[in-house]
C-alpha angles and dihedrals in degrees: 000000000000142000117246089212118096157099107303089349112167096225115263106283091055092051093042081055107051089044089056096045095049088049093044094051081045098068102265116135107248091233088062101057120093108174098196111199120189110219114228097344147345090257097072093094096066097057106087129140099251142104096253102068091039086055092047089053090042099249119165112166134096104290120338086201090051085049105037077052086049100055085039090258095116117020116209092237093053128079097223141018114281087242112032105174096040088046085057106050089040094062091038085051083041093053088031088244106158113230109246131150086251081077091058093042095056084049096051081040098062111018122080121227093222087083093060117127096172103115088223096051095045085056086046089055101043096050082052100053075045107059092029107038087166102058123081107244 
């Protein structure tokens, strides 16, 4: 698992690509390989319309998806913020939440994968329903 975001970085189907093909030239069967790329970042998985997360960031009002749509973070046609890790950070700066990896852990905690959108954690689901049939994901 990668981000797509960074210096010099190809865009995430190249880089799903290239992972694939090295593994591929490596030995791996092609049907094992799940290149999972983050795009544009890691923190797309926690931004989720839900309670919890706004719980988790502090959040208190109304709606924070109504609000980060509102101020043009998180566009009401899109899955995720623009921005996620910035977003993040910016609402966990805003409630004075300092950013550790315990936030991350009360989100995975209570939030089930099965209502994840985000095209590279769907592929990540499904390989490993895949690899693992017996096991709930």
């Amino acid at each position: 698992m990668i981000d797509a975001e960074w210096t010099g970085s190809p865009g995430a189907a190249e880089i799903r690509t290239h992972i694939v093909e090295r593994c591929v030239r490596s030995g791996w069967p092609a049907n094992d390989i799940v290149a999972v790329v983050a795009d544009p970042e890691l923190e797309t998985w926690i931004w989720q319309d839900s309670p919890i997360v706004e719980s988790v960031v502090g959040y208190s009002g109304p709606s924070l998806r109504q609000e980060l749509a509102s101020s043009g973070a998180w566009p009401l046609t899109s899955t995720k913020p623009l921005r996620p890790k910035e977003t993040l950070e910016a609402e966990l700066r805003r409630n004075r939440i300092p950013r550790s990896s315990a936030l991350y852990r009360k989100v995975a905690e209570k939030i089930s994968v099965k209502n994840f959108v985000d095209p590279a954690f769907v592929d990540l689901r499904a390989a490993l329903q895949r690899w693992f049939p017996l096991m709930a994901v």
